[in-house]
N, C-alpha and C positions, 0 to 999 in steps of 0.2 A: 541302699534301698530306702526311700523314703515316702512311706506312705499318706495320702491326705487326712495325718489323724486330726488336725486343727480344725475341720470342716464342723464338728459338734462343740467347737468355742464359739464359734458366731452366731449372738444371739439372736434367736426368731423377731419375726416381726408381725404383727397384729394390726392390720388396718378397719378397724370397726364401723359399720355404716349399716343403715335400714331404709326400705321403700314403703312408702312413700316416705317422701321426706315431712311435708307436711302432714301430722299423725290424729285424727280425732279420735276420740273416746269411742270405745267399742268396734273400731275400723282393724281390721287385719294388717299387721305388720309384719314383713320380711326382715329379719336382725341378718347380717351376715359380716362373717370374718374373714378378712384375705390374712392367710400364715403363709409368711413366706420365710426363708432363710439362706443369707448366703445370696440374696436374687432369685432363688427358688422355689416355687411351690413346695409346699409341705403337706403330704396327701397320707399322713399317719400320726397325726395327733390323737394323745393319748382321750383328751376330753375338751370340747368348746362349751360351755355354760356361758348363754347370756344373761343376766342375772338385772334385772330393772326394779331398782327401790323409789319409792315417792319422798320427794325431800319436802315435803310438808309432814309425812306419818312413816317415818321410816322402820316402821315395825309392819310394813304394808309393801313386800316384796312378792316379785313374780319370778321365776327360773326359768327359762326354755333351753335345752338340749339343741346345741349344731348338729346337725351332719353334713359330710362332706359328699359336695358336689361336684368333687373333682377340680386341679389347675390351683389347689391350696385355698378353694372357696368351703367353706361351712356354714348354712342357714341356718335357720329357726324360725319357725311361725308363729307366732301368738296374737293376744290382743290384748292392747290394756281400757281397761270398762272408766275406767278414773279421767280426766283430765286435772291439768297441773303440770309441773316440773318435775322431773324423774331422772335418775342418774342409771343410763343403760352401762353396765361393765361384761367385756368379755372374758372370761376364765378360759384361759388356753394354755393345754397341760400339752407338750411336743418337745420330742427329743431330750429329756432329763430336764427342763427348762418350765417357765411359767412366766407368760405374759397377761396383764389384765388392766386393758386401757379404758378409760372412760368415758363418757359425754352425755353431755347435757340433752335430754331432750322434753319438748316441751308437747304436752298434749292439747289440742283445744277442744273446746266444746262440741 
């Protein structure tokens, strides 16, 4: 008898992206995380934080909270008032595991 215990070795995967892609200062952005694992949605992650620091004043961070939208997607709303260079990170806590990829994004005026 051999059951699929290996299934919670394969580690999650965290695809990070936000709308609009082009982002001004004070414009409402959509953050969202595709977790998947294994090729599968992950639709019970423990916690998604997206977490966007300004790399000019990095004592000048924002947090916004995912939730899931179902199909392993989690959103978050916010706005950033700043323009500049910002490092948007996803904190995704799923299945004993923790992914948190990064990227650049650039605000304009």
């Amino acid at each position: 008898m051999h059951a699929e215990s290996n299934m919670s070795m394969e580690p999650i995967k965290v695809e990070l992206s936000w709308s609009p892609l082009q982002v001004a200062a004070g414009q409402k952005v959509v953050f969202e995380a595709l977790v998947t694992q294994n090729g599968q949605p992950v639709d019970d992650a423990k916690e998604v934080l997206f977490e966007i620091v300004s790399n000019n004043n990095t004592e000048s961070k924002l947090e916004f909270t995912g939730e899931s939208s179902g199909d392993g997607i989690y959103k978050a709303e916010g706005t950033i008032d700043a323009e500049g260079e910002f490092t948007v990170t996803s904190h995704v806590t799923a299945r004993t595991q923790h992914s948190m990829p990064s990227k650049k994004l650039v605000v304009q005026p």
